[in-house]
GUSE-711289 format. One record per residue: residue in one letter; residue number from 1; chain; x negated, z negated, y of N, C-alpha, C, CB in turn. Coordinates in nm, 2 decimals. Glycine has a CB too. Example, Ala and Ser with C-alpha at 12.3 -4.5 7.8 and 13.67 -1.06 7.14 Angstrom:
<res:a n:1 chain:A n_px:-1.32 n_pz:-0.78 n_py:-0.57 ca_px:-1.23 ca_pz:-0.78 ca_py:-0.45 c_px:-1.32 c_pz:-0.78 c_py:-0.33 cb_px:-1.13 cb_pz:-0.90 cb_py:-0.45> .
<res:s n:2 chain:A n_px:-1.28 n_pz:-0.71 n_py:-0.22 ca_px:-1.37 ca_pz:-0.71 ca_py:-0.11 c_px:-1.29 c_pz:-0.79 c_py:0.00 cb_px:-1.41 cb_pz:-0.57 cb_py:-0.06> .
//
This chain:
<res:x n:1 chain:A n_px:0.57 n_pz:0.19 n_py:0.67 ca_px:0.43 ca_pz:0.18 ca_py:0.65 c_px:0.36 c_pz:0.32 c_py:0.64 cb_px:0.40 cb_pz:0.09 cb_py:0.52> .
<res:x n:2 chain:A n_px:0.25 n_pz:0.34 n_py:0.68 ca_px:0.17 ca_pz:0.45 ca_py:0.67 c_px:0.00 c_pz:0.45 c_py:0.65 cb_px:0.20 cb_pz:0.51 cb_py:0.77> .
<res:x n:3 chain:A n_px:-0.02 n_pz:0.53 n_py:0.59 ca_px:-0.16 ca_pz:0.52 ca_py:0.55 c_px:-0.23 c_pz:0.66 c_py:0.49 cb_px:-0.17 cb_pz:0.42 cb_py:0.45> .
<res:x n:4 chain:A n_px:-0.33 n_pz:0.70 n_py:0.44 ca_px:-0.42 ca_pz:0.82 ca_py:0.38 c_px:-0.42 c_pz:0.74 c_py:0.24 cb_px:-0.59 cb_pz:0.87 cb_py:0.45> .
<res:x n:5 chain:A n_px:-0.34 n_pz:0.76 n_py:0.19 ca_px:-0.32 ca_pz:0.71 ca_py:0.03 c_px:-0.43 c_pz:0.78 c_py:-0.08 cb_px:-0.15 cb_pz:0.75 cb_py:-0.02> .
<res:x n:6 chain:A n_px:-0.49 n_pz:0.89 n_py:-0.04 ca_px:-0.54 ca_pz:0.94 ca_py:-0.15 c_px:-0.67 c_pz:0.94 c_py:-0.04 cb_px:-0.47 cb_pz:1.07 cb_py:-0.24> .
<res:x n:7 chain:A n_px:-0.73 n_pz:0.95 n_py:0.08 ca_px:-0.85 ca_pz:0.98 ca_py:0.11 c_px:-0.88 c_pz:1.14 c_py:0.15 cb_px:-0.92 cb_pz:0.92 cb_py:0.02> .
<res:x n:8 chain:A n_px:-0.74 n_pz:1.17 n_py:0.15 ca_px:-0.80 ca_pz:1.34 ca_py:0.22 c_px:-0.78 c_pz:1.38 c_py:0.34 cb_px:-0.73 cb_pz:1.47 cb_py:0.15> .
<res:x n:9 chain:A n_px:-0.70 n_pz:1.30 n_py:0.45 ca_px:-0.69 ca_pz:1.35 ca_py:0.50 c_px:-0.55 c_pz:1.34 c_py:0.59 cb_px:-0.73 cb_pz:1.43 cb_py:0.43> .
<res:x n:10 chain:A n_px:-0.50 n_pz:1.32 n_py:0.69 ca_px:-0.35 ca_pz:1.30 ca_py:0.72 c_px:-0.28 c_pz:1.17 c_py:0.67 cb_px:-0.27 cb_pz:1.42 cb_py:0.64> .
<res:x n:11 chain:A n_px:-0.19 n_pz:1.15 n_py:0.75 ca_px:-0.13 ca_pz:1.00 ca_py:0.68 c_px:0.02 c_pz:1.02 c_py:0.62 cb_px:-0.12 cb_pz:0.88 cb_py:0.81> .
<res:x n:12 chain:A n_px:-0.01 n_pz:0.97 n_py:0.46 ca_px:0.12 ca_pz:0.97 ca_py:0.44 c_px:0.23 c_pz:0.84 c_py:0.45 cb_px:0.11 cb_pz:1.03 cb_py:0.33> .
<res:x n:13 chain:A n_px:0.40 n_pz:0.83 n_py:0.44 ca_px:0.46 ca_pz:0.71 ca_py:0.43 c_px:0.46 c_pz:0.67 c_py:0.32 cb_px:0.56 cb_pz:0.71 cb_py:0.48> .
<res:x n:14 chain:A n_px:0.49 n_pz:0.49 n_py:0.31 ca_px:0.51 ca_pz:0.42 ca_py:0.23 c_px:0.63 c_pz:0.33 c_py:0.25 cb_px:0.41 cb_pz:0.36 cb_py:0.21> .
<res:x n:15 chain:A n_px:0.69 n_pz:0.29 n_py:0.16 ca_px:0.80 ca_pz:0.20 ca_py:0.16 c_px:0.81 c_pz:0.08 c_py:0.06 cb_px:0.91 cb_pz:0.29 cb_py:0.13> .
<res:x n:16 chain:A n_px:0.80 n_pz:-0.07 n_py:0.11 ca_px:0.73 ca_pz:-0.14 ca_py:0.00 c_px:0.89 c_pz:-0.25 c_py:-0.03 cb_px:0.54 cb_pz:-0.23 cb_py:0.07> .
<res:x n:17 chain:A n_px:0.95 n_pz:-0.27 n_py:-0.15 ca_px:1.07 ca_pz:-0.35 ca_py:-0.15 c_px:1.09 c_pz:-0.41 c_py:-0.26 cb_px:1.18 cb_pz:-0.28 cb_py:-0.13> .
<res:x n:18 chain:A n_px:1.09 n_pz:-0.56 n_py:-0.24 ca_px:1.08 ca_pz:-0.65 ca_py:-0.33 c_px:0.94 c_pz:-0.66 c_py:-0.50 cb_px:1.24 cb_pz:-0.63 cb_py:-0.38> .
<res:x n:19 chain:A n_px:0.84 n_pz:-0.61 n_py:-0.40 ca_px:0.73 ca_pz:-0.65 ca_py:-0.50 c_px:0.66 c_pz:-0.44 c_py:-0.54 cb_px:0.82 cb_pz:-0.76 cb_py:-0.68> .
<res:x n:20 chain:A n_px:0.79 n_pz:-0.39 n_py:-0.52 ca_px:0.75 ca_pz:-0.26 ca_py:-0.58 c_px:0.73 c_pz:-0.17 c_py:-0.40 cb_px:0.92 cb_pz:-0.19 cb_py:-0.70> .
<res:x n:21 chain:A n_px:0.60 n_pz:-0.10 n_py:-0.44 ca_px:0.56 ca_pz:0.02 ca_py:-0.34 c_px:0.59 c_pz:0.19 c_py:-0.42 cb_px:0.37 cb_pz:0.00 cb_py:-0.31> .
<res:x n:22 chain:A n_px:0.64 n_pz:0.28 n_py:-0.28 ca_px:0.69 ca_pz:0.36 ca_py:-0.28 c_px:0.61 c_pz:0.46 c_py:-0.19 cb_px:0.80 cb_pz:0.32 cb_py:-0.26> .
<res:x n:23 chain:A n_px:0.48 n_pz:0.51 n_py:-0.22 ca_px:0.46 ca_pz:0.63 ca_py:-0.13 c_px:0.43 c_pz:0.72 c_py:-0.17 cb_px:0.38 cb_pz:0.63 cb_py:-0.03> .
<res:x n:24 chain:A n_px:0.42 n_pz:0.79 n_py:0.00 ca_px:0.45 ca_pz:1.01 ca_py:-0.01 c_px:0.30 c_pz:1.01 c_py:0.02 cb_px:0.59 cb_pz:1.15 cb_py:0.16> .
<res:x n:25 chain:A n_px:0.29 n_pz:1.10 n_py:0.01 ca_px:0.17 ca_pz:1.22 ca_py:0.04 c_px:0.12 c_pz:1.20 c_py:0.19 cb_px:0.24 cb_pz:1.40 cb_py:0.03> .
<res:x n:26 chain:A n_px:0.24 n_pz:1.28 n_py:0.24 ca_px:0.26 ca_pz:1.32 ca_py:0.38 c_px:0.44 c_pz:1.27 c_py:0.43 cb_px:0.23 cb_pz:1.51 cb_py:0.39> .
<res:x n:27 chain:A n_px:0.43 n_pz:1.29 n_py:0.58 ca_px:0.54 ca_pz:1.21 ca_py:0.66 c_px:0.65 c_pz:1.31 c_py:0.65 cb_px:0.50 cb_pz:1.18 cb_py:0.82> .
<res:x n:28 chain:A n_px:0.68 n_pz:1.36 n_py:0.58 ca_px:0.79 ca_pz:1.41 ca_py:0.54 c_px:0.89 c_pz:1.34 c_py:0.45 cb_px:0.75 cb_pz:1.51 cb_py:0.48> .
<res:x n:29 chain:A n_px:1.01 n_pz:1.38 n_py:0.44 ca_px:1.11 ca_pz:1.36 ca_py:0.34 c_px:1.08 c_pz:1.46 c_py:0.24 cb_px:1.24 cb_pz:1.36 cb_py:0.39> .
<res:x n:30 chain:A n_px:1.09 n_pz:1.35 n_py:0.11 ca_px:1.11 ca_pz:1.39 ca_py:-0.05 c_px:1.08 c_pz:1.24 c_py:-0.09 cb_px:0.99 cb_pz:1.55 cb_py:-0.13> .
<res:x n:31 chain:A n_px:1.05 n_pz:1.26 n_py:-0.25 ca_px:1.03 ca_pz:1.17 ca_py:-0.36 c_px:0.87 c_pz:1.11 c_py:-0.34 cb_px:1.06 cb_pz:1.24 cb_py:-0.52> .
<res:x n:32 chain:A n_px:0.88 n_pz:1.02 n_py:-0.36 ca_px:0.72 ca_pz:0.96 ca_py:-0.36 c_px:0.63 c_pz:0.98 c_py:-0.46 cb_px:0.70 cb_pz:0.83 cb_py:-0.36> .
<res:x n:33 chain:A n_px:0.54 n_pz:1.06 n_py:-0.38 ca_px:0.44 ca_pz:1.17 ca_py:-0.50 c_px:0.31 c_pz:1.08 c_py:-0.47 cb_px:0.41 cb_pz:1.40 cb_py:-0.45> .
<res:x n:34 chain:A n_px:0.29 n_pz:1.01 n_py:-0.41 ca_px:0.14 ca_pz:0.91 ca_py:-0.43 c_px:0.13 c_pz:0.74 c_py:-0.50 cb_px:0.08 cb_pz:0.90 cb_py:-0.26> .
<res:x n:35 chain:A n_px:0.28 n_pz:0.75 n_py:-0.57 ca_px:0.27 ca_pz:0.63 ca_py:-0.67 c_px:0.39 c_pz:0.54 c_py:-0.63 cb_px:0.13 cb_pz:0.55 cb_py:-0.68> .
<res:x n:36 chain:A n_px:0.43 n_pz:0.49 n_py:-0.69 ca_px:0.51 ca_pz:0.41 ca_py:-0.74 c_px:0.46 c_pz:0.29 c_py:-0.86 cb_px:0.61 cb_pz:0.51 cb_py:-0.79> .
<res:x n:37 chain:A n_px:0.45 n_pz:0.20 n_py:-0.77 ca_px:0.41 ca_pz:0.04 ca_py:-0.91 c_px:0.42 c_pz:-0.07 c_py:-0.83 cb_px:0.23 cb_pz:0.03 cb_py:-0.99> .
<res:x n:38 chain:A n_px:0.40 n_pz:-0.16 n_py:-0.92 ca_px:0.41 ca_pz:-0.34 ca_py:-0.87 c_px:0.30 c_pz:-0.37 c_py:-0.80 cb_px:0.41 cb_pz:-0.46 cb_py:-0.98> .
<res:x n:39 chain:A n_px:0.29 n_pz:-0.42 n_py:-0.67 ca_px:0.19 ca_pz:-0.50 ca_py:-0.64 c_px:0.24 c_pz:-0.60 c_py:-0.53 cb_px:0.07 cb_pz:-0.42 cb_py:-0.60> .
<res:x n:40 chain:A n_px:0.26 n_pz:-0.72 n_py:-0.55 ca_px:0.32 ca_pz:-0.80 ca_py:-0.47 c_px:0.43 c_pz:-0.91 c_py:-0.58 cb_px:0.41 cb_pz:-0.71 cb_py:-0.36> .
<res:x n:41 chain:A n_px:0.55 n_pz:-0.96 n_py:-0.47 ca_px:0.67 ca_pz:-1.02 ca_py:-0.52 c_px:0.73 c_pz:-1.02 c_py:-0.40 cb_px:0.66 cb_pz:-1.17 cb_py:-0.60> .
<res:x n:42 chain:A n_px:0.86 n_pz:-1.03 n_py:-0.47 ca_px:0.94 ca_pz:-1.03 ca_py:-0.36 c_px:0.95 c_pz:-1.13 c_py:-0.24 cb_px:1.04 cb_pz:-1.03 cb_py:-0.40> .
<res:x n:43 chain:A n_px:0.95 n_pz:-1.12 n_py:-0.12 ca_px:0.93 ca_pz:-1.20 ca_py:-0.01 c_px:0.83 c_pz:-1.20 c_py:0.05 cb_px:0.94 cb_pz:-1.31 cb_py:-0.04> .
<res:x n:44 chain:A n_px:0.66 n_pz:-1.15 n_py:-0.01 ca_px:0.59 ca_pz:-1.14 ca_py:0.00 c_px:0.57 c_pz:-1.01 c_py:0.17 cb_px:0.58 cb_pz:-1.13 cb_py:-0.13> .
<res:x n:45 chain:A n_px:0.48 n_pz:-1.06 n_py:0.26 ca_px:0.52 ca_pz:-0.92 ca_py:0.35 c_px:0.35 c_pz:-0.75 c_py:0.31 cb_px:0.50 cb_pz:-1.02 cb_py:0.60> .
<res:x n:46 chain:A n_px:0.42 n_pz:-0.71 n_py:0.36 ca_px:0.33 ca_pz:-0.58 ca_py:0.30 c_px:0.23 c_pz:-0.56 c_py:0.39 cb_px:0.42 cb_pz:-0.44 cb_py:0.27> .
<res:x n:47 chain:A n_px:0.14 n_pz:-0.49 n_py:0.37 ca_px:-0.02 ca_pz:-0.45 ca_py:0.52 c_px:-0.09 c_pz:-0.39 c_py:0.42 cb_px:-0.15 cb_pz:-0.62 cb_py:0.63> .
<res:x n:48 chain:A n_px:-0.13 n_pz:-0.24 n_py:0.51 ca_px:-0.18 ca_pz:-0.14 ca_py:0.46 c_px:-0.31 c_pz:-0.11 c_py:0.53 cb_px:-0.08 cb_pz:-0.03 cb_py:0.47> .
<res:x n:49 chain:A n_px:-0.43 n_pz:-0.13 n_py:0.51 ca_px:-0.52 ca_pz:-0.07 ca_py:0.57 c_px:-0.64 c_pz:-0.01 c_py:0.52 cb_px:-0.54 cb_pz:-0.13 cb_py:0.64> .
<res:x n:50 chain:A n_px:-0.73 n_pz:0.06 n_py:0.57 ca_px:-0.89 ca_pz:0.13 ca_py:0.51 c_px:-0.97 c_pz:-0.04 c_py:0.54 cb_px:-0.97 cb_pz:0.30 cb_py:0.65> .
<res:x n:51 chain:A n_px:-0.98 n_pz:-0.14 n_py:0.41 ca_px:-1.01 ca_pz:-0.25 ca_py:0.40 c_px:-1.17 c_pz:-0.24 c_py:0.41 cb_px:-0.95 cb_pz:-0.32 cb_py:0.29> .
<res:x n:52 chain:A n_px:-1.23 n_pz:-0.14 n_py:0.32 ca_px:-1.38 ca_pz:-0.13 ca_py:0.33 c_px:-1.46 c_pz:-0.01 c_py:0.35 cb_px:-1.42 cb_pz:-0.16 cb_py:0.22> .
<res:x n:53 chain:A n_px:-1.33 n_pz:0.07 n_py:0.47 ca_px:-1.44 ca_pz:0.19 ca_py:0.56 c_px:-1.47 c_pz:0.27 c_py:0.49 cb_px:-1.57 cb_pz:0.15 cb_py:0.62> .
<res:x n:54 chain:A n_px:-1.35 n_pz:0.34 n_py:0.33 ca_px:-1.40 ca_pz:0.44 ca_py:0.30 c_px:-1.36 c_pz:0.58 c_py:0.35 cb_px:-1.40 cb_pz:0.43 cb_py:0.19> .
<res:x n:55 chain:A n_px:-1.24 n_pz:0.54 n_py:0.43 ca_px:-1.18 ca_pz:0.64 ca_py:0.50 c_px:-1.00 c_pz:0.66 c_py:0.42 cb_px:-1.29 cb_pz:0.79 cb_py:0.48> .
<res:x n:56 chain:A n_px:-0.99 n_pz:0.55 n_py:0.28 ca_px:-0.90 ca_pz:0.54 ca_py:0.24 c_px:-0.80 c_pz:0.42 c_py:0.23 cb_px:-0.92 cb_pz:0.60 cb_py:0.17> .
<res:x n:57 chain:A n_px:-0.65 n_pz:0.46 n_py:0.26 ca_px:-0.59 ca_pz:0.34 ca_py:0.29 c_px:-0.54 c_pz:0.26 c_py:0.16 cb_px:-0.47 cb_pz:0.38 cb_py:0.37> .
<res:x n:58 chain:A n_px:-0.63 n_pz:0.11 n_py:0.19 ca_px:-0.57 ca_pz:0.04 ca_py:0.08 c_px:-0.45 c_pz:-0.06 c_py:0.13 cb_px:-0.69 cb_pz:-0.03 cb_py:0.00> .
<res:x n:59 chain:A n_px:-0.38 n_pz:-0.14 n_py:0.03 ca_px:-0.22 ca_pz:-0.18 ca_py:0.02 c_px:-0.27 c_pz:-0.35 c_py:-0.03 cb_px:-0.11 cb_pz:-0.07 cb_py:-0.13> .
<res:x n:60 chain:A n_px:-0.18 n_pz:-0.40 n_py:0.03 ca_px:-0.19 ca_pz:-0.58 ca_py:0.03 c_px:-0.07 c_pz:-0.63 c_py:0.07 cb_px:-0.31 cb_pz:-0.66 cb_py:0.14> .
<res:x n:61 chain:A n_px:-0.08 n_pz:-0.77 n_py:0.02 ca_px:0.02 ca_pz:-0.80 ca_py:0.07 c_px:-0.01 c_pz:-0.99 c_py:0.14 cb_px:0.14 cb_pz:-0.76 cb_py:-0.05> .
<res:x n:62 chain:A n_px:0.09 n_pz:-1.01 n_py:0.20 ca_px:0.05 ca_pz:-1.19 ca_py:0.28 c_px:0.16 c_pz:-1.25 c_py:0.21 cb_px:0.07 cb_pz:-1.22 cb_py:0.49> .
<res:x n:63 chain:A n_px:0.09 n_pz:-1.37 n_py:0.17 ca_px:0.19 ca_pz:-1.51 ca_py:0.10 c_px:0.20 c_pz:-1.58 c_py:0.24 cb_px:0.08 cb_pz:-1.64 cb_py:-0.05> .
<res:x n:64 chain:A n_px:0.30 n_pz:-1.55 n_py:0.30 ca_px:0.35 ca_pz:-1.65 ca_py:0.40 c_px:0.36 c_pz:-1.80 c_py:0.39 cb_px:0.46 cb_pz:-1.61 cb_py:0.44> .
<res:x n:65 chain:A n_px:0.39 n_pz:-1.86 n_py:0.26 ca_px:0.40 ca_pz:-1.94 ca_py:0.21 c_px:0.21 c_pz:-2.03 c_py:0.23 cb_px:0.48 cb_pz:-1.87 cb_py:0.08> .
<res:x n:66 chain:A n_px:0.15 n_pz:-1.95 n_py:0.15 ca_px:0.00 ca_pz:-2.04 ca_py:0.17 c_px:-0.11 c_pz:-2.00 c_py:0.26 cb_px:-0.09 cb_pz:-2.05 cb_py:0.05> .
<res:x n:67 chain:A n_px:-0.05 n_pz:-1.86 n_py:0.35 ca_px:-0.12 ca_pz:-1.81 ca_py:0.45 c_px:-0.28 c_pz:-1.77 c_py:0.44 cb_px:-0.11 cb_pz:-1.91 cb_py:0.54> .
<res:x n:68 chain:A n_px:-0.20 n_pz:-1.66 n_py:0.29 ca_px:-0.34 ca_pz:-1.59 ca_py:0.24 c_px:-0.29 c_pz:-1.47 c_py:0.19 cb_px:-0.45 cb_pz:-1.67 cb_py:0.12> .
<res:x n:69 chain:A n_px:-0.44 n_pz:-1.34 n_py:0.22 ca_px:-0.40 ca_pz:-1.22 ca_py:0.18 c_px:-0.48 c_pz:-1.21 c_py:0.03 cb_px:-0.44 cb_pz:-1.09 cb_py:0.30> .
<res:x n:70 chain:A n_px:-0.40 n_pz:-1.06 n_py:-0.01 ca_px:-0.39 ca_pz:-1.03 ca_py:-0.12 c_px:-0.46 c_pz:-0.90 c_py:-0.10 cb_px:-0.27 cb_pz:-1.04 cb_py:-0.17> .
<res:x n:71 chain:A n_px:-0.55 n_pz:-0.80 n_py:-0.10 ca_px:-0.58 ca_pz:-0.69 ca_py:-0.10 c_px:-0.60 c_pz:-0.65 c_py:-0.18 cb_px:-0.64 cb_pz:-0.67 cb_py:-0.06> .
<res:x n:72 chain:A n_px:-0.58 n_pz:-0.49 n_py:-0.23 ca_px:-0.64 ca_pz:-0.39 ca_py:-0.26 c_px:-0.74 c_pz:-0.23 c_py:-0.17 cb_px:-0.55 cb_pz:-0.37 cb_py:-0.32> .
<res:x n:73 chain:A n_px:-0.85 n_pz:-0.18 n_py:-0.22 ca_px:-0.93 ca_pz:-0.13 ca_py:-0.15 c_px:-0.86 c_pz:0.00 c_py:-0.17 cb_px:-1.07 cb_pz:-0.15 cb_py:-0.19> .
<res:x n:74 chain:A n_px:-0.72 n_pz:0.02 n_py:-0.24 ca_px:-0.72 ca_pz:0.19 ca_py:-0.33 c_px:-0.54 c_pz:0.16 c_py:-0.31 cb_px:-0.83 cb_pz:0.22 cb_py:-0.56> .
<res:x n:75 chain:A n_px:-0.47 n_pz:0.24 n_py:-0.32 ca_px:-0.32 ca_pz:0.21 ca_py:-0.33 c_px:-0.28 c_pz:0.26 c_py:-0.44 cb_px:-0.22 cb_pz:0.26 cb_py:-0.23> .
<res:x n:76 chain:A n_px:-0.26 n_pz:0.13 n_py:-0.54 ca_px:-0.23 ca_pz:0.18 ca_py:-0.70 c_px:-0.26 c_pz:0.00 c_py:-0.73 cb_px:-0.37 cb_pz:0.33 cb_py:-0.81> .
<res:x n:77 chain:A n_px:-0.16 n_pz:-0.05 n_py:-0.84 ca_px:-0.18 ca_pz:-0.14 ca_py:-0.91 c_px:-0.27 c_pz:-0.21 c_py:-0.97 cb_px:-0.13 cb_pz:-0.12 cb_py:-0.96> .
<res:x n:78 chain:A n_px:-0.31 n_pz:-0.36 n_py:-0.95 ca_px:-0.42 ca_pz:-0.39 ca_py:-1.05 c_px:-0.45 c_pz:-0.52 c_py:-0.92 cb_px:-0.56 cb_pz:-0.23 cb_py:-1.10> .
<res:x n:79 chain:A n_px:-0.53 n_pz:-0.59 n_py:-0.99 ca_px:-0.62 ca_pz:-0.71 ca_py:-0.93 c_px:-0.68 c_pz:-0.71 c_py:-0.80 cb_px:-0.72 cb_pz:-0.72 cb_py:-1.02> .
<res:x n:80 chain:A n_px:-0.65 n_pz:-0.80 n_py:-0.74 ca_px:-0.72 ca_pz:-0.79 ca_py:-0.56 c_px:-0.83 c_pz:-0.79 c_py:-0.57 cb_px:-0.71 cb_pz:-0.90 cb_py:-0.44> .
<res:x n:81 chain:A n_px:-0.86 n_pz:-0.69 n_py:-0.46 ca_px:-1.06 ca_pz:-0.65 ca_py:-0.47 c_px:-1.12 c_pz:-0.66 c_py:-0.35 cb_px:-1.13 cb_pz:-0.48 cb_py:-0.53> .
//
């Protein structure tokens, strides 16, 4: 997965596994310096996009199960918006 996680600029990677997300900065190797937290459950599939055109990538996820998304506008934990 990839996206501008913070809105500056460049796209960094993400890695999303069993409920928990994992992203960098930038498309490099190292440790994930743009957060680490829950948003999802496991099974759940992951989709990353700039949902309301601010130029920053927000994180969601799809209940295959009832065939509805889950968004966030920002990539960080908390309530679909």
């Amino acid at each position: 997965m990839c996206g501008n996680w913070a809105g500056v600029g460049g796209n960094g990677i993400g890695v999303y596994f069993d409920g928990t997300w994992y992203l960098r900065q930038t498309a490099t190797p190292g440790t994930p310096d743009a957060g680490i937290f829950s948003y999802g459950w496991p099974g759940a599939k992951p989709v990353a996009g700039d949902w309301n055109g601010d130029g920053r990538t927000g994180i969601g996820v799809y209940d295959t199960h009832v065939g509805s998304f889950w968004l966030r506008n920002s990539a960080d934990a908390g309530a679909a918006a």
